[in-house]
C-alpha positions in Angstrom: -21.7 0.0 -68.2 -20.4 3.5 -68.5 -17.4 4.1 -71.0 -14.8 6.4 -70.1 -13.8 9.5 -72.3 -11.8 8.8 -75.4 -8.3 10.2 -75.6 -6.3 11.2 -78.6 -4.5 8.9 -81.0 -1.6 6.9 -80.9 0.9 9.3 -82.7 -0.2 12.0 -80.4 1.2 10.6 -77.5 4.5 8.8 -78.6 6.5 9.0 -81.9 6.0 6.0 -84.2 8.0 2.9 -83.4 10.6 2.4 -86.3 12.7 -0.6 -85.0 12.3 -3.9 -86.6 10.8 -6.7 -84.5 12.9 -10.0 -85.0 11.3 -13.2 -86.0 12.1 -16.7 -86.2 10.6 -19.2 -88.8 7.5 -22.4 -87.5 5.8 -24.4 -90.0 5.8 -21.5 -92.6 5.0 -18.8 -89.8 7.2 -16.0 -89.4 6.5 -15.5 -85.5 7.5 -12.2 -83.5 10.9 -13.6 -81.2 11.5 -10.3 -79.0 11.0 -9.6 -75.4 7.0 -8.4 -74.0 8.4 -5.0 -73.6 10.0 -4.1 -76.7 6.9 -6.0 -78.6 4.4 -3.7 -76.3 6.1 -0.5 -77.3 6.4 -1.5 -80.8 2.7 -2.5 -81.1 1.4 0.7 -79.2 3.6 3.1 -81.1 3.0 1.8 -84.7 0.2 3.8 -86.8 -1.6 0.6 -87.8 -1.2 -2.7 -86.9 -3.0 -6.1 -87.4 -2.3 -9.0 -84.7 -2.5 -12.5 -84.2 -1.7 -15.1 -81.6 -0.3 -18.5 -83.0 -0.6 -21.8 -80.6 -0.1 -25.2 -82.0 -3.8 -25.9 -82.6 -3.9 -22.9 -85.1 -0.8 -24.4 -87.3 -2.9 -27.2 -87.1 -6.0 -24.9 -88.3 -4.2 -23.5 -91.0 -3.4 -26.7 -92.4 -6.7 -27.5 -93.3 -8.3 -23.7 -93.4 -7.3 -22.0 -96.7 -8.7 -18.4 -95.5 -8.0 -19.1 -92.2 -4.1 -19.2 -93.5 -4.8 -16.6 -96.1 -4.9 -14.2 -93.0 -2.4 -15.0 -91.4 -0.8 -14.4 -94.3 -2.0 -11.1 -94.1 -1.4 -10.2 -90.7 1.2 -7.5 -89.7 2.6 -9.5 -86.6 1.9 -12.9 -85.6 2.7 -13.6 -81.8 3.9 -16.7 -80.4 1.4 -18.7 -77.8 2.4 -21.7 -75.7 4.5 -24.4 -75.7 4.1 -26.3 -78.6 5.3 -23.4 -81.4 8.2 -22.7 -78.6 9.4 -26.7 -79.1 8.7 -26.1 -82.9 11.0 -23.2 -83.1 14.0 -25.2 -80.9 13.7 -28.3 -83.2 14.5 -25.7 -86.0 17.7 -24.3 -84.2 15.9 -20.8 -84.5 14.4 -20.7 -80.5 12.1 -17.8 -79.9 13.2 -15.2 -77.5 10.0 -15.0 -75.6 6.5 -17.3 -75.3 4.3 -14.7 -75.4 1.2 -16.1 -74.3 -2.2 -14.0 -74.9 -3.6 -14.6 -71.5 -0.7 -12.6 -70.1 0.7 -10.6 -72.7 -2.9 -8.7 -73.5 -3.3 -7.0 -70.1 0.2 -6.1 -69.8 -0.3 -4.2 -73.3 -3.5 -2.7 -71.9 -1.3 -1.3 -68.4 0.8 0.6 -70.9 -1.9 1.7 -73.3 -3.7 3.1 -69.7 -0.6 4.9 -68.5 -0.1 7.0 -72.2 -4.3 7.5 -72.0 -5.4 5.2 -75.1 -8.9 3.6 -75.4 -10.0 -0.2 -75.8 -12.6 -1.6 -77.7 -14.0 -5.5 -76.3 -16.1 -7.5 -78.7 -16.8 -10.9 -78.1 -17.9 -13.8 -76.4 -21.2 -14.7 -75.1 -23.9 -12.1 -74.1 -22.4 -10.1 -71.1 -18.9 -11.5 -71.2 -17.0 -8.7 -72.8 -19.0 -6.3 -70.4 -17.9 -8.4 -67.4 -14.4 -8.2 -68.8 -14.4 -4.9 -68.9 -15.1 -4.2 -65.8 -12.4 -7.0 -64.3 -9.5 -4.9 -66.3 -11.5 -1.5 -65.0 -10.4 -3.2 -61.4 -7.2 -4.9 -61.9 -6.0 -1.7 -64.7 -6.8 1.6 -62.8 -7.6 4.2 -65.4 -7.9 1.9 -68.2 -10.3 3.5 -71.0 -13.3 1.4 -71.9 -14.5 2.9 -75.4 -17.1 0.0 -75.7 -18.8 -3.4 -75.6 -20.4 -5.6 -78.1 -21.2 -9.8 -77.7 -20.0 -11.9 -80.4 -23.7 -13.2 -81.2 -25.8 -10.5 -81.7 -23.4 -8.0 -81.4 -20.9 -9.2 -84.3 -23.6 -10.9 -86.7 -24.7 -6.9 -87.3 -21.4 -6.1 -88.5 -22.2 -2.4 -89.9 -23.5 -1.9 -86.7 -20.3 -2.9 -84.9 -18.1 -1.1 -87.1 -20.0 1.7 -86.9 -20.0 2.0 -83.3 -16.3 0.8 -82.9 -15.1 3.9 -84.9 -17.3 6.3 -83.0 -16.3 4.9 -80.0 -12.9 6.3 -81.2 -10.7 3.2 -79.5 -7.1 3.0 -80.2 -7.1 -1.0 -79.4 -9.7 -3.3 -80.7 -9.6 -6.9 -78.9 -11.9 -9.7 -80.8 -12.8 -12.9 -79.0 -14.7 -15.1 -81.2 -12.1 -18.2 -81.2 -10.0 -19.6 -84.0 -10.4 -19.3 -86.6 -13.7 -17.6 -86.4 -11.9 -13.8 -85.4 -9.4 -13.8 -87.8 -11.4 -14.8 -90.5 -13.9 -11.9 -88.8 -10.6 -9.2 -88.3 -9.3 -10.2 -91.9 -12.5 -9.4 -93.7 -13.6 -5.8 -91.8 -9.8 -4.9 -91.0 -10.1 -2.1 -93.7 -13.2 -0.7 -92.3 -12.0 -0.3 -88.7 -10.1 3.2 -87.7 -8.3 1.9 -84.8 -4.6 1.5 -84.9 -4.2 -1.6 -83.4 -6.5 -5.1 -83.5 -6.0 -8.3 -82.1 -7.7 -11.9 -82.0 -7.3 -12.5 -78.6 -9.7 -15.8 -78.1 -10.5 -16.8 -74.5 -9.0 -13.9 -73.2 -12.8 -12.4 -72.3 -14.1 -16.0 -70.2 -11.1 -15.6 -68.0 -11.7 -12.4 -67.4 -14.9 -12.5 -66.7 -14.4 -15.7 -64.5 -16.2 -18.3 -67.1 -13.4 -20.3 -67.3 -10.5 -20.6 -64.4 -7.0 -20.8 -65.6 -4.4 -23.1 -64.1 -2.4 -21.7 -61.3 0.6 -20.3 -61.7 2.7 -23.4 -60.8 1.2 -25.3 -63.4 1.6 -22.6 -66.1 5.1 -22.2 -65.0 5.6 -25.1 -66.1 4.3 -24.6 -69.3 1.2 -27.3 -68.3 -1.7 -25.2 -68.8 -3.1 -27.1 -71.9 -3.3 -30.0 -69.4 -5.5 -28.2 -66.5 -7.6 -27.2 -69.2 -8.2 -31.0 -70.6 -8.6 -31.5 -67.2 -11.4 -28.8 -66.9 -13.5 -29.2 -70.1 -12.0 -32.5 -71.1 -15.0 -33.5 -73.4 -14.3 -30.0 -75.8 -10.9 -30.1 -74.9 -9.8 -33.6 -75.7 -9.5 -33.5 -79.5 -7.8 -30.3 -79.5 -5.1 -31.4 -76.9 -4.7 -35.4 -77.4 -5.2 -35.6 -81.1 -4.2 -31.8 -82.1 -1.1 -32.3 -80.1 0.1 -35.6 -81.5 -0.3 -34.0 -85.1 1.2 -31.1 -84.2 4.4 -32.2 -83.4 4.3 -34.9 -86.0 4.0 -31.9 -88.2 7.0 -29.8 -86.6 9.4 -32.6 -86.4 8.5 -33.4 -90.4 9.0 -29.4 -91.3 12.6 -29.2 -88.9 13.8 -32.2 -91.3 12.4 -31.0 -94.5 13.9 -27.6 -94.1 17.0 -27.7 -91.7 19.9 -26.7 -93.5 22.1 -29.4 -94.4 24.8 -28.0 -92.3 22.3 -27.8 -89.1 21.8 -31.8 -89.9 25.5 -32.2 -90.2 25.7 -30.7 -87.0 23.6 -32.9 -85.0 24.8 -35.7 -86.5 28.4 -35.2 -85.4 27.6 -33.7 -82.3 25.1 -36.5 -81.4 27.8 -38.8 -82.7 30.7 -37.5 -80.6 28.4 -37.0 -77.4 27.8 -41.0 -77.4 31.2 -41.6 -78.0 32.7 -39.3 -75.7 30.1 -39.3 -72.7 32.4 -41.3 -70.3 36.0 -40.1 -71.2 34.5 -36.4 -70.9 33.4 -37.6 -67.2 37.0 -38.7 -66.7 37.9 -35.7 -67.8 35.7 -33.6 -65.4 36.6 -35.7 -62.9 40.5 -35.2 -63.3 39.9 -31.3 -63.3 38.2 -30.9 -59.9 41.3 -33.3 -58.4 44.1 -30.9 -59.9 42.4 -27.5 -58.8 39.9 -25.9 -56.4 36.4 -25.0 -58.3 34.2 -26.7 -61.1 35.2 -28.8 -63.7 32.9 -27.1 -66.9 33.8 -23.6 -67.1 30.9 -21.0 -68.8 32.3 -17.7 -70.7 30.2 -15.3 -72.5 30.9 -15.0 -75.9 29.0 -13.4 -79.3 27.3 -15.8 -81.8 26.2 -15.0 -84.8 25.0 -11.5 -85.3 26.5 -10.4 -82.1 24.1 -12.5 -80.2 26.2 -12.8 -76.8 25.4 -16.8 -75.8 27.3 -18.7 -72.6 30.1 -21.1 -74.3 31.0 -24.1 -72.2 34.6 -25.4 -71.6 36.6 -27.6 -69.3 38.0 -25.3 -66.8 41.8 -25.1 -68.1 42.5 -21.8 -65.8 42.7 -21.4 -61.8 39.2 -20.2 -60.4 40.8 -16.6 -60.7 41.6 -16.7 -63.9 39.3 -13.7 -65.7 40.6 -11.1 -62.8 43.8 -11.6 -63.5 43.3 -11.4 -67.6 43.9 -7.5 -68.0 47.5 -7.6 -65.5 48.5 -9.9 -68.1 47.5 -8.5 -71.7 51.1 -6.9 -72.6 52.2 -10.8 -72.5 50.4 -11.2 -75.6 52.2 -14.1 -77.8 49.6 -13.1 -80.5 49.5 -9.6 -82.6 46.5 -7.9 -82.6 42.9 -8.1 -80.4 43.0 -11.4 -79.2 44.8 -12.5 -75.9 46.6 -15.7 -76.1 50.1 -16.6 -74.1 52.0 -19.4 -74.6 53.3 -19.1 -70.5 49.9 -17.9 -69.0 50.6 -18.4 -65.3 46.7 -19.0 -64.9 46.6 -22.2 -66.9 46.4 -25.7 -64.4 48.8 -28.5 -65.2 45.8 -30.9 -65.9 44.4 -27.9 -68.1 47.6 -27.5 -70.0 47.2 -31.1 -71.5 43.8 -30.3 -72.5 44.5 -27.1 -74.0 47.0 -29.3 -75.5 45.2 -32.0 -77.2 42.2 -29.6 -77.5 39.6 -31.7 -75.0 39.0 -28.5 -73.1 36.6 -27.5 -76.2 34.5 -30.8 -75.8 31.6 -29.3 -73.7 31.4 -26.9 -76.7 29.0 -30.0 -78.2 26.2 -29.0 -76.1 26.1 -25.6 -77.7 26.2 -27.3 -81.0 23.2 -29.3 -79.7 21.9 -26.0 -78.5 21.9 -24.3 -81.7 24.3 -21.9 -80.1 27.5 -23.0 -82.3 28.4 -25.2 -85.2 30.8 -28.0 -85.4 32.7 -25.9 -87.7 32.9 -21.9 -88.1 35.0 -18.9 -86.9 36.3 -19.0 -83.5 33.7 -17.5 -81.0 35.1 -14.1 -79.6 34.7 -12.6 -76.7 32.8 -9.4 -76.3 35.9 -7.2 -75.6 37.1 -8.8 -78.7 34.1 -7.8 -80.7 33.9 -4.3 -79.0 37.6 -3.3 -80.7 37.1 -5.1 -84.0 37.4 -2.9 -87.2 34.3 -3.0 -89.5 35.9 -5.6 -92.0 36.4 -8.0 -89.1 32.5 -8.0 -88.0 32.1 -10.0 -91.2 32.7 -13.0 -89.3 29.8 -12.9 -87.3 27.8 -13.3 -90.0 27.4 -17.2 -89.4 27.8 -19.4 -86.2 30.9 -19.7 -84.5 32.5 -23.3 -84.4 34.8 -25.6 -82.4 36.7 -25.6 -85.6 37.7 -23.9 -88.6 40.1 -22.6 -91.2 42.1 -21.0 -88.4 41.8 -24.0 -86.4 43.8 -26.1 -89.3 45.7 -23.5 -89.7 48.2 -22.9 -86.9 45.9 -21.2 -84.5 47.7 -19.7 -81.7 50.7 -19.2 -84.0 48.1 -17.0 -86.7 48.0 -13.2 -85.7 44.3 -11.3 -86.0 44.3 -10.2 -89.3 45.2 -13.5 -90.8 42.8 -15.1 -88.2 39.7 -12.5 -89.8 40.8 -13.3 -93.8 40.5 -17.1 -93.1 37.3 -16.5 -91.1 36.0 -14.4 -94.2 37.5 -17.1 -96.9 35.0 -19.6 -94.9 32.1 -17.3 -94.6 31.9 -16.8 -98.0 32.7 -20.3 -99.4 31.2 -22.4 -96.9 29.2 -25.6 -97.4 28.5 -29.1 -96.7 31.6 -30.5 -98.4 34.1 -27.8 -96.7 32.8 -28.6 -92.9 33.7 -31.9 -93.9 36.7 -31.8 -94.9 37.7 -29.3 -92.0 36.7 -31.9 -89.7 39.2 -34.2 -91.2 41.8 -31.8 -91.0 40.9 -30.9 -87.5 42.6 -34.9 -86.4 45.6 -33.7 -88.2 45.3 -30.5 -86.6 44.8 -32.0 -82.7 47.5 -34.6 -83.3 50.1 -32.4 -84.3 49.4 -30.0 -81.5 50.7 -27.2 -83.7 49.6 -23.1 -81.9 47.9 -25.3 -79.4 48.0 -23.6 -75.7 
């Protein structure tokens, strides 16, 4: 096959990505949690970067590799792959933003890398493979660069060779398909050796390219079932992997989520769980009651920030007539509360079933689903809305710092009747002195709280 030019290097044609890429926490693995886009540019504007796909059956490699884990270790970004580390990350309450699965996520790199002019390198798989790869991304990428070929028999076992002719070649992107954990362990050891700014383990990426193996259709891997069409297509190479590696996979995940959830996470799901069982049927009644006083649904969704100014959909009983939000800024000046936030103890938008909720504070109830979600805590600063957030002063951002909850200090505290300031110095009080033992005890006070009915409207 004849290999294209090679262009010029990455910091030639874009300026050095500086931003951060988030990450959330799997069985020990910090794993990249950002959106294909921003990861793409990030990878193709960075001077050097090392990168490796995680899927559950290489946590459950790395368990019982030592230098297979060892390079992870050293790895600059570890991207999420499949289902199984995207259900690890929920069971720790830290979901990933985006499953980017290698399969998908490596040829929509490659577009980008052949609209800015950069090279790629294939090495791997059995004699021919990489070649015929090639040429499928040569068809499906219009003037992607090829800088070169090599098997991974032949081709890798010489690996001065391959070096040498992968820095000649002058690619900006190395891909290696060997499988796990055979080219990481391969990557880890010649990283230093190889010029190119940017090499990934990318392991049957080549056979479906080149057509040796069929992947699912796209209804099965929408959803999320590919690991079972491939059982179904190699089932006696595939059966260990998927029935067994599966199994121990997750038995693996749920132990870790236990061992290291916080103990306010665990509090948490206990109460939530707890209150959900206990309060399935009246919340019904409740729902139920809603539609029958007022036109439109009974659970009412707002978009409010979370910690770190995550913006997350809060669910409430509808307390308000289905009008309620274009009729919020008419009604600002009639503020019963100094400061940012709105709050009026004669809002003309509130339903007469909704002002007994607001009353004995049931509308918040559906809230325990974003506790279950991760989204919120049973107890933490009120969650603002993003107008709110958008006119707080810096001192007052200090209460985004942990979850928002369905109580709190302010919540025991008078709420309605508590201006903003006050509101931000107990939310700042709990930040900084919050545990176990205070949660609980502002649970019990929240009884006392409801009962009383005190700044409730």
């Amino acid at each position: 096959m004849k290999h294209q030019p090679v262009p010029q290097s990455f910091s030639a044609i874009r300026p050095v990505e500086t931003g951060h890429l988030p990450a959330s926490e799997v069985m020990g693995l910090s794993l990249v949690s950002s959106q294909p886009d921003r990861v793409i540019r990030t990878l193709l504007t960075s001077t050097r970067r090392t990168v490796f796909f995680v899927n559950a059956h290489c946590v459950n490699v790395r368990a019982s590799d030592e230098g297979y884990a060892a390079a992870l270790d050293r790895a600059d970004l570890l991207l999420p792959d499949g289902i199984g580390v995207e259900l690890a990350a929920k069971m720790r309450g830290t979901p990933l933003a985006a499953n980017l699965n290698g399969t998908d996520f490596t040829p929509a790199l490659l577009r980008q890398a052949a609209r800015w002019g950069l090279s790629v390198f294939l090495i791997g798989g059995t004699p021919g493979t990489a070649n015929a790869a090639a040429q499928r991304l040569c068809i499906d990428i219009p003037g992607l660069r090829i800088a070169g070929t090599r098997d991974g028999y032949a081709g890798v076992s010489r690996h001065e060779e391959a070096i040498d002719e992968i820095n000649s070649s002058g690619a900006d992107i190395v891909l290696v398909a060997l499988g796990v954990p055979l080219q990481e362990l391969w990557i880890d050891e010649h990283r230093e050796q190889i010029a190119a700014p940017l090499v990934l383990g990318v392991g049957a990426l080549f056979d479906f390219l080149a057509g040796n193996v069929r992947r699912a259709p796209k209804a099965i891997r929408k959803c999320k079932m590919e690991w079972v069409w491939r059982l179904g297509m190699e089932p006696r190479r595939m059966a260990r992997r998927y029935l067994v590696g599966n199994v121990t996979f997750l038995a693996r995940a749920a132990t870790d989520a236990v061992r290291k959830t916080e103990a306010s996470r665990l509090l948490d799901l206990v109460v939530a769980g707890g209150a959900l069982a206990l309060l399935g049927l009246p919340m019904l009644i409740v729902a139920a009651l809603v539609r029958l006083d007022s036109k439109g649904p009974a659970l009412f969704k707002q978009t409010r920030v979370g910690k770190d100014g995550k913006p997350f959909g809060v669910y409430k009983f509808r307390s308000m007539h289905i009008d309620a939000e274009a009729r919020r800024e008419a009604l600002l000046a009639q503020s019963d509360r100094e400061g940012i936030c709105f709050k009026s103890k004669n809002d003309p938008r509130v339903t007469r079933v909704g002002a007994v909720l607001r009353r004995l504070s049931l509308d918040e109830l559906p809230q325990i689903f974003n506790v279950l979600k991760g989204e919120m805590s049973i107890v933490g600063p009120r969650p603002a809305l993003p107008q709110e957030v958008a006119q707080y002063p810096q001192r007052a951002l200090g209460r985004l710092a942990v979850k928002p909850g369905i109580t709190g200090l302010w919540q025991v505290s008078g709420r309605a009747n508590i201006g903003f300031d006050k509101m931000v110095d107990l939310d700042l009080a709990y930040v900084r002195a919050r545990s176990p033992l205070l949660d609980l005890l502002l649970i019990g006070l929240t009884f006392r709280a409801v009962l009383s009915g005190r700044g409730a409207y």
